[in-house]
C-alpha positions as CSV (number, residue, x, y, z in Angstrom):
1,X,31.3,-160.5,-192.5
2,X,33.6,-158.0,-191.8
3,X,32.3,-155.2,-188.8
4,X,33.6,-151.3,-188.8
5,X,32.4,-148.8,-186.4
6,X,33.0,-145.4,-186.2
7,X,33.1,-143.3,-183.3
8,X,33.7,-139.7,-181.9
9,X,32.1,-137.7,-179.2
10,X,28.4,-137.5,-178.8
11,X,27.9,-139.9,-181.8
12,X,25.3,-137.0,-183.3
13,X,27.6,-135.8,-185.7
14,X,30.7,-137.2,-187.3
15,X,30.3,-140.9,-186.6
16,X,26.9,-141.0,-187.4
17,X,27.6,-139.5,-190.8
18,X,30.5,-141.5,-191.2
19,X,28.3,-144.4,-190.9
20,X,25.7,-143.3,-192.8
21,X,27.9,-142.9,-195.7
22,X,29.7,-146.2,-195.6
23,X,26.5,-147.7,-195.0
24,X,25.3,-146.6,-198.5
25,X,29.0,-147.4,-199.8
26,X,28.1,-150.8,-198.9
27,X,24.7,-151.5,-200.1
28,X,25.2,-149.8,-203.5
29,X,28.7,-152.0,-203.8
30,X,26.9,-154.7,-202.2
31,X,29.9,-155.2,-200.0
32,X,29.7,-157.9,-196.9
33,X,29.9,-155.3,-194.1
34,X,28.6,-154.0,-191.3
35,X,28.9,-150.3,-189.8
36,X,28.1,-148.8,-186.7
37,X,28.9,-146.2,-184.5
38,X,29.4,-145.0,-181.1
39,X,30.7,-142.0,-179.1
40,X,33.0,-141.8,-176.1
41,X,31.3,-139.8,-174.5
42,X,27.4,-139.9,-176.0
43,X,24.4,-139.5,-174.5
44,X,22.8,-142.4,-175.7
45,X,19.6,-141.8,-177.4
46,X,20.6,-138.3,-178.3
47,X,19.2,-137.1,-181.7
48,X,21.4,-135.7,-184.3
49,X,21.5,-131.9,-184.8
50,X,19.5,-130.6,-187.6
51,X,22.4,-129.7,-189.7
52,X,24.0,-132.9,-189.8
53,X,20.6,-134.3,-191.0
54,X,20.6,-131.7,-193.9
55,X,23.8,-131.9,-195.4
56,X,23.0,-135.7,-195.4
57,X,19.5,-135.4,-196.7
58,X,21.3,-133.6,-199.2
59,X,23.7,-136.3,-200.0
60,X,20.0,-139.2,-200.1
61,X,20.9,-140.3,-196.5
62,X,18.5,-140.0,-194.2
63,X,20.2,-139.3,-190.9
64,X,16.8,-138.5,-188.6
65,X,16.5,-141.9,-187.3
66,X,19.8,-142.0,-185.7
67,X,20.0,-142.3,-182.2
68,X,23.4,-142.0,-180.3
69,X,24.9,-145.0,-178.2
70,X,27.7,-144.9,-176.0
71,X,31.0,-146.6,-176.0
72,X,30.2,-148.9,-173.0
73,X,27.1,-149.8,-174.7
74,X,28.4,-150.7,-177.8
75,X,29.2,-153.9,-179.6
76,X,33.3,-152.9,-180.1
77,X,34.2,-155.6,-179.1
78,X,33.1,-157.8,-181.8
79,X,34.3,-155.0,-184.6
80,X,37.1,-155.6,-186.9
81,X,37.9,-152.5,-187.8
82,X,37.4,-149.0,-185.5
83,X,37.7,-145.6,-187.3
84,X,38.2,-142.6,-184.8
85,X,37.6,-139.0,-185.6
86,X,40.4,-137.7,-183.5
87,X,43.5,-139.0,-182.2
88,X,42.2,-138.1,-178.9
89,X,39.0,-140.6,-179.8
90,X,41.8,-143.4,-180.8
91,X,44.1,-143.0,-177.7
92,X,40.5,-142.6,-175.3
93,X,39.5,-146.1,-176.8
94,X,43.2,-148.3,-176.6
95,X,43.7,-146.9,-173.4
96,X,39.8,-148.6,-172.5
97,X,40.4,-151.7,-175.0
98,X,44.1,-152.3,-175.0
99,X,42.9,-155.6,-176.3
100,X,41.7,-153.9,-179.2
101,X,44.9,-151.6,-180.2
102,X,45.7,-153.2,-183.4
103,X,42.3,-152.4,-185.1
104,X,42.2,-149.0,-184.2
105,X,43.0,-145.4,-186.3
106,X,41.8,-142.6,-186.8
107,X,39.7,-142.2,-190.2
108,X,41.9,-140.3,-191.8
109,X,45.2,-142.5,-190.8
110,X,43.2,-145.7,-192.1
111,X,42.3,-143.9,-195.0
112,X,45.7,-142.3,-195.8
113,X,44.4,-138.8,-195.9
114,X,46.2,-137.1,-193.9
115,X,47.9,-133.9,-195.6
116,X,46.0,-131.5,-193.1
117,X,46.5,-133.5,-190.1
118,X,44.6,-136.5,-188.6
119,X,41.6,-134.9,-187.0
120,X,38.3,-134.6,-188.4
121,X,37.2,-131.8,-186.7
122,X,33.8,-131.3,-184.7
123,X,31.5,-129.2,-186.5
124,X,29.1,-129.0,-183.2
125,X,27.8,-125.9,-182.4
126,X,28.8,-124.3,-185.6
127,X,27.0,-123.5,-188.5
128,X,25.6,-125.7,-192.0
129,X,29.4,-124.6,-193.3
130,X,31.4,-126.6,-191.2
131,X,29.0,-129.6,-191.2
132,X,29.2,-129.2,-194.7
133,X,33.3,-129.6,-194.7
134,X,33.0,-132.1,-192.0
135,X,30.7,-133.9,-194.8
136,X,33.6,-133.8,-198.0
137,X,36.0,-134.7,-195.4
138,X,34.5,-137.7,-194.6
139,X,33.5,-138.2,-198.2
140,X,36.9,-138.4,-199.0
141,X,38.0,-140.6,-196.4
142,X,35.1,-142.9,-197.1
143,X,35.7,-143.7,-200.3
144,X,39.3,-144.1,-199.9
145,X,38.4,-146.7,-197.0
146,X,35.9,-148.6,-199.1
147,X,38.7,-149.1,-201.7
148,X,40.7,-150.7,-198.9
149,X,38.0,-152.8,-197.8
């Protein structure tokens, strides 16, 4: 069974879609995969902001169970794939897990969409609009990735 996590920040917002999404991906494909996600810098037990939740209730994922976990208390280790929001989240985690270097990008590198650069950028603090393009972004990605998969 293959193992991809996701990670960003707080783990409230763009990983925690991210997984979400590829989640669903997986059970509707019935794919051998699991997804999680973490943040480098997460509170963890941190709830996810209210308009993450809706552009995902939106989209038939329910996002209000989600709880943040941190990077340290994570299971990357055992992952097989790690998808980063930011090239700043991909250089934070090989400079923690050198050991883990190959089998890390950003989402967008692993998913080869990467006209408008390789960040997908933080819609915290910001209105339902930019969770919204945060959302399609990651749509994209996503299903690019699961193609790859």
């Amino acid at each position: 069974m293959k193992k991809i996590m996701f990670i960003c920040t707080g783990n409230i917002c763009r990983s925690a879609m991210a997984e979400k999404m590829l989640k669903k991906k997986v059970e509707e494909l019935k794919l051998d995969i699991e997804v999680y996600s973490c943040g480098v810098a997460a509170d963890n037990g941190d709830y996810t902001i209210g308009h993450a939740i809706d552009v995902m209730r939106e989209r038939g994922i329910n996002l209000k169970p989600h709880r943040a976990t941190n990077i340290v208390d994570s299971n990357i280790q055992e992952m097989d794939l790690i998808l980063c929001a930011t090239v700043n989240h991909k250089l934070e985690v090989i400079n923690s897990y050198p050991e883990l270097k190959e089998k890390v990008f950003t989402i967008k590198e692993y998913a080869g969409e990467i006209a408008e650069g390789l960040d997908i950028q933080d819609p915290w603090g910001y209105g339902k609009m930019e969770y919204e393009k945060c959302a399609q972004e990651l749509e994209i990605c996503i299903d690019k990735i699961v193609k790859k998969l």
